[in-house]
PDB file of N, H, CA, C and O in Angstrom:
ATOM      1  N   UNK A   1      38.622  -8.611 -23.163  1.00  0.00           N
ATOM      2  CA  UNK A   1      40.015  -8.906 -22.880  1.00  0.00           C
ATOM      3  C   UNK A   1      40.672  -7.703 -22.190  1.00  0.00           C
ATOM      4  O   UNK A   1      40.341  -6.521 -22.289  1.00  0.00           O
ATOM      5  N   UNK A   2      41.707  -8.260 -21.443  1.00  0.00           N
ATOM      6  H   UNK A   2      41.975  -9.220 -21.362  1.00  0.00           H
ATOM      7  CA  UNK A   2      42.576  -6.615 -20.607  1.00  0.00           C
ATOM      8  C   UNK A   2      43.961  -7.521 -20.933  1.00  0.00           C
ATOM      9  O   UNK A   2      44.157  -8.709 -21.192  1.00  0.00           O
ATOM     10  N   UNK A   3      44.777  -6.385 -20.790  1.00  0.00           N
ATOM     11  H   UNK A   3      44.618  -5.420 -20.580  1.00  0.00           H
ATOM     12  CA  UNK A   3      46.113  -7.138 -20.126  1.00  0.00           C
ATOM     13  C   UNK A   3      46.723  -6.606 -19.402  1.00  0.00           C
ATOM     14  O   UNK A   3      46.829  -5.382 -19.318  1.00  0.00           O
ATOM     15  N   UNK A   4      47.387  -7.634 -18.554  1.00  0.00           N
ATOM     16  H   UNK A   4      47.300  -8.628 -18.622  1.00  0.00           H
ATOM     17  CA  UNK A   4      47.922  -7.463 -17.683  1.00  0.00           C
ATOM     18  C   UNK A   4      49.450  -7.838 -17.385  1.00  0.00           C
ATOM     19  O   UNK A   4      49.981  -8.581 -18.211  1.00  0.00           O
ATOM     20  N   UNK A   5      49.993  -7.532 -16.611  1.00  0.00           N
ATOM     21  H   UNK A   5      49.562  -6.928 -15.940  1.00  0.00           H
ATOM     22  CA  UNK A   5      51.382  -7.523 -16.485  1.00  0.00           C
ATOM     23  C   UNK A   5      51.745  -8.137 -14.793  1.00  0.00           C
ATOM     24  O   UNK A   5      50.995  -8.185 -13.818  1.00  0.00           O
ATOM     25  N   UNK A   6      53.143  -8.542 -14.932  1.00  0.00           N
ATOM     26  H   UNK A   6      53.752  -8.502 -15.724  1.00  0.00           H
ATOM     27  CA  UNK A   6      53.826  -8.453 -13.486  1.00  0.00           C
ATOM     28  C   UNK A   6      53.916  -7.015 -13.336  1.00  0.00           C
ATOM     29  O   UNK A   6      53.293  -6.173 -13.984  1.00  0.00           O
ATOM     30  N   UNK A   7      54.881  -6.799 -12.278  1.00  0.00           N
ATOM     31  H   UNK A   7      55.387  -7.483 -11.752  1.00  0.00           H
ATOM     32  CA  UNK A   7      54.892  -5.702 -11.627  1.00  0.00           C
ATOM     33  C   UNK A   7      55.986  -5.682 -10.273  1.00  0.00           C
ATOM     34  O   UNK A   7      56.025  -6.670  -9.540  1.00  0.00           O
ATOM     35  N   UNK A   8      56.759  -4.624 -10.035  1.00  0.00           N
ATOM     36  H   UNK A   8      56.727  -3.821 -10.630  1.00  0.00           H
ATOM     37  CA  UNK A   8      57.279  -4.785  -8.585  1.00  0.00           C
ATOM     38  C   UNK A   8      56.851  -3.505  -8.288  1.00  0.00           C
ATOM     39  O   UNK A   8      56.454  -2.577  -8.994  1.00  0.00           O
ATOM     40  N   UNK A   9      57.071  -3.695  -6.683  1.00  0.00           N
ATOM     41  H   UNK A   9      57.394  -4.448  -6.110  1.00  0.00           H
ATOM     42  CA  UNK A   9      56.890  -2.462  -6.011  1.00  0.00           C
ATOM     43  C   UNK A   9      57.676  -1.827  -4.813  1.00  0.00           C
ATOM     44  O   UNK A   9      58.266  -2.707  -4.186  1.00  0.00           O
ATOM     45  N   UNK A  10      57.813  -0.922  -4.445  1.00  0.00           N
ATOM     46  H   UNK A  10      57.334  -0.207  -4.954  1.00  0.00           H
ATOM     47  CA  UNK A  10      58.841  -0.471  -3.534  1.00  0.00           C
ATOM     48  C   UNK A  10      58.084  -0.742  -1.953  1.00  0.00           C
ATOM     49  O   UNK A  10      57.032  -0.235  -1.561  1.00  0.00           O
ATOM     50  N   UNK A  11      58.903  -1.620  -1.272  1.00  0.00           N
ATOM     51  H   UNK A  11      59.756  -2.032  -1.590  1.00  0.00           H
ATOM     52  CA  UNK A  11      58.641  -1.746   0.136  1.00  0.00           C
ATOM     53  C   UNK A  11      59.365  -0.792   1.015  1.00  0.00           C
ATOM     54  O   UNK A  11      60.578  -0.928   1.175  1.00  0.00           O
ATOM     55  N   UNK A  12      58.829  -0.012   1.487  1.00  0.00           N
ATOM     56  H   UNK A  12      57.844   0.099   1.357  1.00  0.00           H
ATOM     57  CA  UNK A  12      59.638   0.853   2.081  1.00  0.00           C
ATOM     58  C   UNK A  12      60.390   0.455   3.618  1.00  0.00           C
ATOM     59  O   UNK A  12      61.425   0.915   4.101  1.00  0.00           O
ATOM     60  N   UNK A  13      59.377  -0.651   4.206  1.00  0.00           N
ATOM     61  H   UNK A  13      58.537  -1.025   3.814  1.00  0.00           H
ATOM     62  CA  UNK A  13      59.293  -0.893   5.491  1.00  0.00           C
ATOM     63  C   UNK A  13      60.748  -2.096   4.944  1.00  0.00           C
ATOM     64  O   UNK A  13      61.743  -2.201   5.662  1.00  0.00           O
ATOM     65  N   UNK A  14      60.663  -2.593   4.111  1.00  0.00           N
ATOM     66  H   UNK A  14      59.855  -2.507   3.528  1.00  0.00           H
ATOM     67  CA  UNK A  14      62.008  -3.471   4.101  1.00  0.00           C
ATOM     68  C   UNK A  14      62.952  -3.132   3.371  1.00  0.00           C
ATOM     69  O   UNK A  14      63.795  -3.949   3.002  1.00  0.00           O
ATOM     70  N   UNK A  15      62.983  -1.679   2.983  1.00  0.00           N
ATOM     71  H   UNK A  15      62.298  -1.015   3.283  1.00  0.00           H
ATOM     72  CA  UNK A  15      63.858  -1.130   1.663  1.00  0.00           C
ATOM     73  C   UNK A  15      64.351  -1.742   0.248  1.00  0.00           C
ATOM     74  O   UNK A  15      65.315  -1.550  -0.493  1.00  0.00           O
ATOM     75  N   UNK A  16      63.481  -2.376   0.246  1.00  0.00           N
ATOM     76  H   UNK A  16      62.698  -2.532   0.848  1.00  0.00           H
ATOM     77  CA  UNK A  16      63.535  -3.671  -0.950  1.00  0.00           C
ATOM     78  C   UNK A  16      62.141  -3.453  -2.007  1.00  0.00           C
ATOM     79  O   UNK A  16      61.042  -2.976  -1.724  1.00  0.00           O
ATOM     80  N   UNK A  17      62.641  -3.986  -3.301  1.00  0.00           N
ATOM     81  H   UNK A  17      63.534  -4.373  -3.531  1.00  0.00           H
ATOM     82  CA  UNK A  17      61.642  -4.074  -3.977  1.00  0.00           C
ATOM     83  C   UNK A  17      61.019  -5.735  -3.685  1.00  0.00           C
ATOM     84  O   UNK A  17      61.613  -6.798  -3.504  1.00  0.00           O
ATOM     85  N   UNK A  18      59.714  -5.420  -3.730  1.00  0.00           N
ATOM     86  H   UNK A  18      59.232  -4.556  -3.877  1.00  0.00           H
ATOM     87  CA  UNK A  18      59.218  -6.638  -3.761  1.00  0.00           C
ATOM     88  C   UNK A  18      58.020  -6.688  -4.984  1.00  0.00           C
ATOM     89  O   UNK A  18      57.350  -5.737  -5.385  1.00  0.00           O
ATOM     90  N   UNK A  19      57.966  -8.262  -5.493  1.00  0.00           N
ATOM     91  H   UNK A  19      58.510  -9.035  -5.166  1.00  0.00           H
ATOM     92  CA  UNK A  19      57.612  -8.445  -6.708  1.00  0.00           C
ATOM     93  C   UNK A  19      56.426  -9.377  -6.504  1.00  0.00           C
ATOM     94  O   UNK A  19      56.673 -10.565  -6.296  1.00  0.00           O
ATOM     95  N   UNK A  20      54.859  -8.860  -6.552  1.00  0.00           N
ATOM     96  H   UNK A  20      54.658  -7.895  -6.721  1.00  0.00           H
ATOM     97  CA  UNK A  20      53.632  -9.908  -5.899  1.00  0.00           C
ATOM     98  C   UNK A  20      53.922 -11.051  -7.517  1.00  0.00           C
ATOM     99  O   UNK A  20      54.529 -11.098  -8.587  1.00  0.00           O
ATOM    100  N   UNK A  21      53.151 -11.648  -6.810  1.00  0.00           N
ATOM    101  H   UNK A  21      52.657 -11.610  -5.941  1.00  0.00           H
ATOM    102  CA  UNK A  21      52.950 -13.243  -7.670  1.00  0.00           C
ATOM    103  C   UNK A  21      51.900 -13.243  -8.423  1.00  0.00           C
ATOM    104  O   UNK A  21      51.595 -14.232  -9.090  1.00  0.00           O
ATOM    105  N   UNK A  22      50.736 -11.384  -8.413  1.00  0.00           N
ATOM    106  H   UNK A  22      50.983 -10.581  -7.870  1.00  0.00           H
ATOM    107  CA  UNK A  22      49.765 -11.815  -9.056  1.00  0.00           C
ATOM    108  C   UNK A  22      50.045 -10.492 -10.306  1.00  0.00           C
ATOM    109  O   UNK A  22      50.659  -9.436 -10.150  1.00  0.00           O
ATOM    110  N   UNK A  23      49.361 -11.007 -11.516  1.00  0.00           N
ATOM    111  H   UNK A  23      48.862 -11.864 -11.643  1.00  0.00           H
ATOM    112  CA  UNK A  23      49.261  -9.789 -12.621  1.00  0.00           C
ATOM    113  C   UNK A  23      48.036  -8.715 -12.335  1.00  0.00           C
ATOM    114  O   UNK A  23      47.036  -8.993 -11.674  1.00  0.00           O
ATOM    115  N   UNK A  24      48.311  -7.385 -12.982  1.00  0.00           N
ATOM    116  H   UNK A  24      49.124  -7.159 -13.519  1.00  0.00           H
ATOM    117  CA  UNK A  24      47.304  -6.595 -12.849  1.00  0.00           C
ATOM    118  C   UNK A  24      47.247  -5.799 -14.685  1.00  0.00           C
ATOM    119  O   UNK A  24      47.768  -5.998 -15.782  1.00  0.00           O
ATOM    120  N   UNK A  25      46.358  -4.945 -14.108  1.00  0.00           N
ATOM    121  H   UNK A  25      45.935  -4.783 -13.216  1.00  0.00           H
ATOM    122  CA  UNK A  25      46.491  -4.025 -15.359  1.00  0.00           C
ATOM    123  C   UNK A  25      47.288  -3.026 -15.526  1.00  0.00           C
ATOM    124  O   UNK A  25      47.892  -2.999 -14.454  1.00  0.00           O
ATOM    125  N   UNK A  26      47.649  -2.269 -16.099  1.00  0.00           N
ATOM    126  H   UNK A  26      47.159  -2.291 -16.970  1.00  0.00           H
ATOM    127  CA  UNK A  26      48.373  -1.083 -16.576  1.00  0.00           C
ATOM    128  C   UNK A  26      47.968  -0.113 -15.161  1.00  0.00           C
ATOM    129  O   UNK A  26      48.756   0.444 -14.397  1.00  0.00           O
ATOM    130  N   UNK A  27      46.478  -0.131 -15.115  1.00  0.00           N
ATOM    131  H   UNK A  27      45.838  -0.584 -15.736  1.00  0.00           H
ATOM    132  CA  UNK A  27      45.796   1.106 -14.610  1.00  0.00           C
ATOM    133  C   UNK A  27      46.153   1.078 -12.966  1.00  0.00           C
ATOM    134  O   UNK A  27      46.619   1.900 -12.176  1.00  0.00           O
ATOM    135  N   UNK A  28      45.670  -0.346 -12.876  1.00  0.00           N
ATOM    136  H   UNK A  28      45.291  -1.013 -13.517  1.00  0.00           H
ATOM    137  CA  UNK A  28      45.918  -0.873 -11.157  1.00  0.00           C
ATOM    138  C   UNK A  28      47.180  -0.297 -10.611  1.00  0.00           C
ATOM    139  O   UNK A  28      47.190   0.626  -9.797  1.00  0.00           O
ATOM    140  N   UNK A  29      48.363  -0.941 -11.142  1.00  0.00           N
ATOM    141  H   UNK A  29      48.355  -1.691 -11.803  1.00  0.00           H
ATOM    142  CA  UNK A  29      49.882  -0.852 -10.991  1.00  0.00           C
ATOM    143  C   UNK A  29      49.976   0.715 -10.560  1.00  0.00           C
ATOM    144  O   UNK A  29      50.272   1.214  -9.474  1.00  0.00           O
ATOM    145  N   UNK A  30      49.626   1.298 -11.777  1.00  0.00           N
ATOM    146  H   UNK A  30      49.387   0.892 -12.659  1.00  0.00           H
ATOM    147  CA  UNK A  30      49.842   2.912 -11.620  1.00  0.00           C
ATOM    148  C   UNK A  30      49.191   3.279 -10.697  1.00  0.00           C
ATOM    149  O   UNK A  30      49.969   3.620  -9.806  1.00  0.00           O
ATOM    150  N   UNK A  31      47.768   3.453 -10.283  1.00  0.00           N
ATOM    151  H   UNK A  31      47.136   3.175 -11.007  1.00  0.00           H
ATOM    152  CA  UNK A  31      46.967   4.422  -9.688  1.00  0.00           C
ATOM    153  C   UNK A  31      46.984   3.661  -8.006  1.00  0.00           C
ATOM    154  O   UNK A  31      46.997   4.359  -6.992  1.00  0.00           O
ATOM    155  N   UNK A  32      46.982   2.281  -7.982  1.00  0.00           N
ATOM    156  H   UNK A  32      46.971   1.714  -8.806  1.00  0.00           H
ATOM    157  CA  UNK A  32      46.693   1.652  -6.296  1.00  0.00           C
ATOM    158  C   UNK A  32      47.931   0.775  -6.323  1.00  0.00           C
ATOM    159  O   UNK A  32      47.829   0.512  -5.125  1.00  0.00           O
ATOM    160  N   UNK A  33      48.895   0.175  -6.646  1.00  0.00           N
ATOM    161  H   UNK A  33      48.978   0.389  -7.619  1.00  0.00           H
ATOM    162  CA  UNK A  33      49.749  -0.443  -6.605  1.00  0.00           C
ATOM    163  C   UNK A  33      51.113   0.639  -6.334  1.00  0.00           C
ATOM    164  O   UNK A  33      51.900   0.442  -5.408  1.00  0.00           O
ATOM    165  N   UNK A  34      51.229   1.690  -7.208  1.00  0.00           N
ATOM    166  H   UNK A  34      50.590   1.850  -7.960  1.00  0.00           H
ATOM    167  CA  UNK A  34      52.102   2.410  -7.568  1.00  0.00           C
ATOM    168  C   UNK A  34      53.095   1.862  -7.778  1.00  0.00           C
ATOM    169  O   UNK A  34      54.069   2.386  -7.240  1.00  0.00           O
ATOM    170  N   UNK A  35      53.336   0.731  -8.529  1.00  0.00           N
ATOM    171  H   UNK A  35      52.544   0.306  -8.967  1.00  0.00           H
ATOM    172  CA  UNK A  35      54.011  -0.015  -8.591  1.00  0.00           C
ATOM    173  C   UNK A  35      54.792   0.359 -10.317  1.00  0.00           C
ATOM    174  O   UNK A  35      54.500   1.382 -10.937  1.00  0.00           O
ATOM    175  N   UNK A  36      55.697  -0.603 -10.799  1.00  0.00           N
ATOM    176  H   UNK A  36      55.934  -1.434 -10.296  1.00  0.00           H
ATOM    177  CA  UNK A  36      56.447  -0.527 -11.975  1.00  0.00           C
ATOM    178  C   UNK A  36      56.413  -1.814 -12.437  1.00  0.00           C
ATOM    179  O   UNK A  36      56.670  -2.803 -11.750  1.00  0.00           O
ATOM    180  N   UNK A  37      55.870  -1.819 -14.430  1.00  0.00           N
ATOM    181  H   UNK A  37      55.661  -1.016 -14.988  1.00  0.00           H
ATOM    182  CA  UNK A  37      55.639  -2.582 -15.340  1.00  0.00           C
ATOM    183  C   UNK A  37      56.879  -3.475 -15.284  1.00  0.00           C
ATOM    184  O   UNK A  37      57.920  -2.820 -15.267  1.00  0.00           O
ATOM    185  N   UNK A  38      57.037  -4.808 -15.251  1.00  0.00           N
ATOM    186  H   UNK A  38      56.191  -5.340 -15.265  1.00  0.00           H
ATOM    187  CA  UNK A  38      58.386  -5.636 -15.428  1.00  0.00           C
ATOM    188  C   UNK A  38      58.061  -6.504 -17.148  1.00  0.00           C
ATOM    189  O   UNK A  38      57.438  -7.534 -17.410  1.00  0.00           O
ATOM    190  N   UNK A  39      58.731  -5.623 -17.943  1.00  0.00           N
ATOM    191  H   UNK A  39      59.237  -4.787 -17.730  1.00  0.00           H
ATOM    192  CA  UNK A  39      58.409  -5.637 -19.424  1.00  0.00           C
ATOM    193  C   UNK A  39      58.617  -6.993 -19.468  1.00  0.00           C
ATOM    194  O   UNK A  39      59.040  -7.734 -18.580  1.00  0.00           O
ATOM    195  N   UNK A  40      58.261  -7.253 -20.639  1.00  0.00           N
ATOM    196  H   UNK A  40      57.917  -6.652 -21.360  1.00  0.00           H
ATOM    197  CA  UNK A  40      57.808  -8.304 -21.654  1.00  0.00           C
ATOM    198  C   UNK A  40      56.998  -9.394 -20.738  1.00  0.00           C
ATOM    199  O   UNK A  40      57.223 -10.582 -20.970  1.00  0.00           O
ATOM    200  N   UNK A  41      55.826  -8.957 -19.440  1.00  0.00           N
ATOM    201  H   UNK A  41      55.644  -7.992 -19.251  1.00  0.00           H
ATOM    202  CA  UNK A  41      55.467  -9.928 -18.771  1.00  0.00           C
ATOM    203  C   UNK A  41      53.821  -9.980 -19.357  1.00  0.00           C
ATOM    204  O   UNK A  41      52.969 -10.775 -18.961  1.00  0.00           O
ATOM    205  N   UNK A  42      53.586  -8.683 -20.627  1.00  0.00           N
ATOM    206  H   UNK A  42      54.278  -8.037 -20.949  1.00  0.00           H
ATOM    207  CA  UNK A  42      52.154  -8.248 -20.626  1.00  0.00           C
ATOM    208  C   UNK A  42      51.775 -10.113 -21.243  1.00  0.00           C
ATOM    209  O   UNK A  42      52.469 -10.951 -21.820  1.00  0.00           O
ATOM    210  N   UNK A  43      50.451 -10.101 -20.778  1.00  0.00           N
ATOM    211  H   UNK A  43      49.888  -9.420 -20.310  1.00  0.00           H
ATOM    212  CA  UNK A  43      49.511 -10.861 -21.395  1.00  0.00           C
ATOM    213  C   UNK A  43      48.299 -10.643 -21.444  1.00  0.00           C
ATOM    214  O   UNK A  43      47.901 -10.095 -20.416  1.00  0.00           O
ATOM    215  N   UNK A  44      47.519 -10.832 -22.196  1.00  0.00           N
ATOM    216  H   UNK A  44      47.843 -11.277 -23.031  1.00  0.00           H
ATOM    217  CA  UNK A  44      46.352 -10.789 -22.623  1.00  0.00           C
ATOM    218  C   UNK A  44      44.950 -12.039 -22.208  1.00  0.00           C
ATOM    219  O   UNK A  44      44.891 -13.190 -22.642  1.00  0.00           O
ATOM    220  N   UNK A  45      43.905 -11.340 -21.228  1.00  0.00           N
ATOM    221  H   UNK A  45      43.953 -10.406 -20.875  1.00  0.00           H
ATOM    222  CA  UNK A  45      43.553 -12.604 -20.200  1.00  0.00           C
ATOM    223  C   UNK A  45      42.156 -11.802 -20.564  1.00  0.00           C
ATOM    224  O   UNK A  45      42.173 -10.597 -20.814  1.00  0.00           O
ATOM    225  N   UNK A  46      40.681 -12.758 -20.569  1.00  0.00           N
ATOM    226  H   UNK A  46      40.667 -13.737 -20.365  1.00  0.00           H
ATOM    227  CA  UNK A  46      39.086 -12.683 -20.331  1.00  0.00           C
ATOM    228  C   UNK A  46      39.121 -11.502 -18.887  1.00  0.00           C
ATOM    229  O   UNK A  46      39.892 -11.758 -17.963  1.00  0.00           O
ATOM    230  N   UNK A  47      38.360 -10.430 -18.834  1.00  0.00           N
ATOM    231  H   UNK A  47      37.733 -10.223 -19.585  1.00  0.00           H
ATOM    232  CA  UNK A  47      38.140  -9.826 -17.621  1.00  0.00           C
ATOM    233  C   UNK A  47      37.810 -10.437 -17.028  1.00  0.00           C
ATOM    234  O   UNK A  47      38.446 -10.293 -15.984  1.00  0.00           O
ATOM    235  N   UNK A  48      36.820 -11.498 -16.892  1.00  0.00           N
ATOM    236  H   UNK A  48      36.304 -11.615 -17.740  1.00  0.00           H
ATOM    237  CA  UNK A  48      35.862 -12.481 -15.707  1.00  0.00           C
ATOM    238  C   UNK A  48      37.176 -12.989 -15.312  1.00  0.00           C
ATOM    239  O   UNK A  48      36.953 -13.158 -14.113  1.00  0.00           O
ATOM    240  N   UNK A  49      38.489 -13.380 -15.499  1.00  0.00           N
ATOM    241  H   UNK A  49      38.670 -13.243 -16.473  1.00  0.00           H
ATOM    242  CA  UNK A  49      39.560 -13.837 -14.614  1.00  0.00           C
ATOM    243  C   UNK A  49      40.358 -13.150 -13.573  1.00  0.00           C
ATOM    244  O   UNK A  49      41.404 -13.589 -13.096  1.00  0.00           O
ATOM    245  N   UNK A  50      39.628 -11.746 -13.179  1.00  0.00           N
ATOM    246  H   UNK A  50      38.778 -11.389 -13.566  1.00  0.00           H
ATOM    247  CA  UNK A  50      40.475 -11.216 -12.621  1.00  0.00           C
ATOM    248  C   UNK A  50      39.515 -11.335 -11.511  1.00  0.00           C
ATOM    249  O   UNK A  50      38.349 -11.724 -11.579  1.00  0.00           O
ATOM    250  N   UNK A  51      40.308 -10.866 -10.271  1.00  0.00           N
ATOM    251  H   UNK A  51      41.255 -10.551 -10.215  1.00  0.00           H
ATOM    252  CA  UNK A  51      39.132 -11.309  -9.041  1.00  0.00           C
ATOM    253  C   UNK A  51      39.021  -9.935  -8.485  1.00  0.00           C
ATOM    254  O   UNK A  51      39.611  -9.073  -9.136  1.00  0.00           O
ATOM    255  N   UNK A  52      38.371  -9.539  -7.388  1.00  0.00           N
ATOM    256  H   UNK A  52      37.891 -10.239  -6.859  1.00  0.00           H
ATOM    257  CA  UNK A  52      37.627  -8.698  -6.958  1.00  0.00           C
ATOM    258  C   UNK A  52      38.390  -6.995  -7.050  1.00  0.00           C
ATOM    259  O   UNK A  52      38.170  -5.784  -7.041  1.00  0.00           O
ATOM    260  N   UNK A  53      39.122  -7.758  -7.112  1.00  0.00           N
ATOM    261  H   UNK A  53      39.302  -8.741  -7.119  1.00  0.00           H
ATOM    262  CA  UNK A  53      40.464  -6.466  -6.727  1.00  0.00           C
ATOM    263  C   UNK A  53      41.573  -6.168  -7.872  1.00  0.00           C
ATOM    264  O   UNK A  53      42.692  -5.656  -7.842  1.00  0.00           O
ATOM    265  N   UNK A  54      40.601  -6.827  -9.096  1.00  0.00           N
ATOM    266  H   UNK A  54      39.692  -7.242  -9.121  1.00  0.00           H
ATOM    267  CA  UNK A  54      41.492  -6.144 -10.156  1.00  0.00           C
ATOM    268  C   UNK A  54      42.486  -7.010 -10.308  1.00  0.00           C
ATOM    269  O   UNK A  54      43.143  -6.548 -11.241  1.00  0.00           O
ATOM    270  N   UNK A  55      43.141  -8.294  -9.833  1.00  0.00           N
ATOM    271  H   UNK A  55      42.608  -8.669  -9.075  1.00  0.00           H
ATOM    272  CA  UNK A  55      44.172  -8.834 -10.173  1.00  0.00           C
ATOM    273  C   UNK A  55      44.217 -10.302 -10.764  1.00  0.00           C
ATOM    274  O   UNK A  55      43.501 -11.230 -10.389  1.00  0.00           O
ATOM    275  N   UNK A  56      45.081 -10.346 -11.648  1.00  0.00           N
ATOM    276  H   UNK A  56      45.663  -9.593 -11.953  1.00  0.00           H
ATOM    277  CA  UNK A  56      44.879 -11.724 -12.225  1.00  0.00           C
ATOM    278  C   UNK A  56      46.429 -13.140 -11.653  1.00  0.00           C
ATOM    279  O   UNK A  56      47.658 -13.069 -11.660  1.00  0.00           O
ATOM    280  N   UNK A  57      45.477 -14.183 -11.265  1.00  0.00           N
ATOM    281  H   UNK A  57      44.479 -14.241 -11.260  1.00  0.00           H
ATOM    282  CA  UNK A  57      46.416 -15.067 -10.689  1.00  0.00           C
ATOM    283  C   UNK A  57      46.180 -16.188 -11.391  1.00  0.00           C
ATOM    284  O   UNK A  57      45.114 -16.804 -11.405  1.00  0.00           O
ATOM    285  N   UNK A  58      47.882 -16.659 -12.400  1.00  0.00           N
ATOM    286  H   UNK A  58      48.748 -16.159 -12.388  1.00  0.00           H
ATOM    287  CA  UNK A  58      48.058 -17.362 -13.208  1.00  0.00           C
ATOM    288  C   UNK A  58      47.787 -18.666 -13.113  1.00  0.00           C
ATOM    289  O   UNK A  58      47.393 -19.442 -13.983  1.00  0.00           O
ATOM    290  N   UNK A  59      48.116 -18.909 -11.582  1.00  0.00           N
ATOM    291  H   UNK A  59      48.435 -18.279 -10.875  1.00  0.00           H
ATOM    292  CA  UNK A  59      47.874 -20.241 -10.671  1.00  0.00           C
ATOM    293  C   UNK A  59      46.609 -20.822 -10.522  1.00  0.00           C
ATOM    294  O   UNK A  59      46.172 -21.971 -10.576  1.00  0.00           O
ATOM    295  N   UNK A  60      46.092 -19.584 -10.296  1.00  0.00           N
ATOM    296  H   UNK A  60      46.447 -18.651 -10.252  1.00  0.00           H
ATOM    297  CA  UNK A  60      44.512 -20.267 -10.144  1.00  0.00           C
ATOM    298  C   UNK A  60      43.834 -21.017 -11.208  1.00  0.00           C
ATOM    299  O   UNK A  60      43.154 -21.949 -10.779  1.00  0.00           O
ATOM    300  N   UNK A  61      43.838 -20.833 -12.681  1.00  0.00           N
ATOM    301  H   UNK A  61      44.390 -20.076 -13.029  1.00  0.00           H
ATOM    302  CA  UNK A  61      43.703 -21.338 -13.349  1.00  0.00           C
ATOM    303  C   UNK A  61      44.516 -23.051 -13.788  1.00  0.00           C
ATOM    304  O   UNK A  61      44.340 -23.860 -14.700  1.00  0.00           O
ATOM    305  N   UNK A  62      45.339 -22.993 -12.700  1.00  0.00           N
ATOM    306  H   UNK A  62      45.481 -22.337 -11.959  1.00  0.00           H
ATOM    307  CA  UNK A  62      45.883 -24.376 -12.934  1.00  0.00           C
ATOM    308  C   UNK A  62      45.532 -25.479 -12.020  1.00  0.00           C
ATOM    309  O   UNK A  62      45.568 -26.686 -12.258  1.00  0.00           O
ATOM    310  N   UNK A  63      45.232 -24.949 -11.073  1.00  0.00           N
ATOM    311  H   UNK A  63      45.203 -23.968 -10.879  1.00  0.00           H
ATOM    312  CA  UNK A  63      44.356 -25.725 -10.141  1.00  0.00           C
ATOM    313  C   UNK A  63      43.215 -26.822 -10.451  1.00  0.00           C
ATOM    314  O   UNK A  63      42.302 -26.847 -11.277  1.00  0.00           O
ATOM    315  N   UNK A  64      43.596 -27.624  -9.557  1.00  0.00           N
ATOM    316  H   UNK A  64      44.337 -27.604  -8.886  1.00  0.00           H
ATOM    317  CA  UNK A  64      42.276 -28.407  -9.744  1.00  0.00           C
ATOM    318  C   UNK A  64      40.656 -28.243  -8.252  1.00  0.00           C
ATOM    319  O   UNK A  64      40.650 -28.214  -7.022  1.00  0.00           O
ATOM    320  N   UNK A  65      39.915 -28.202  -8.988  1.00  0.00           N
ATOM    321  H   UNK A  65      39.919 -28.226  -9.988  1.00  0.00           H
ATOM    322  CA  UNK A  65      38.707 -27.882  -7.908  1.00  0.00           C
ATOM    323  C   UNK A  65      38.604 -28.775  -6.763  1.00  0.00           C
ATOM    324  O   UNK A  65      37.727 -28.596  -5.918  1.00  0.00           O
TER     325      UNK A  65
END
């Protein structure tokens, strides 16, 4: 298990924060995102759900094949 969180991040090119649609971990956010935790979003998800790049997308799991 990991958890993961939303997150926003500072766009500089549009001076805006912008907020991706996918969750990551604690570690991601901080170290390659540099992004900031948007509290009470943590959840608790199987690692095999996250995809190549460390991120977890809530959607995908709702999908049908």
């Amino acid at each position: 298990m990991v958890t993961v969180h939303h997150f926003r991040v500072w766009d500089a090119a549009k001076d805006e924060w912008v907020y991706p649609p996918l969750k990551s971990p604690e570690s991601r956010i901080r170290d390659e995102a540099r992004g900031e935790i948007l509290p009470g979003t943590a959840e608790d998800v199987d690692a095999s759900t996250l995809d190549e790049f460390g991120r977890y997308d809530p959607a995908r799991l709702n999908k049908s094949p």
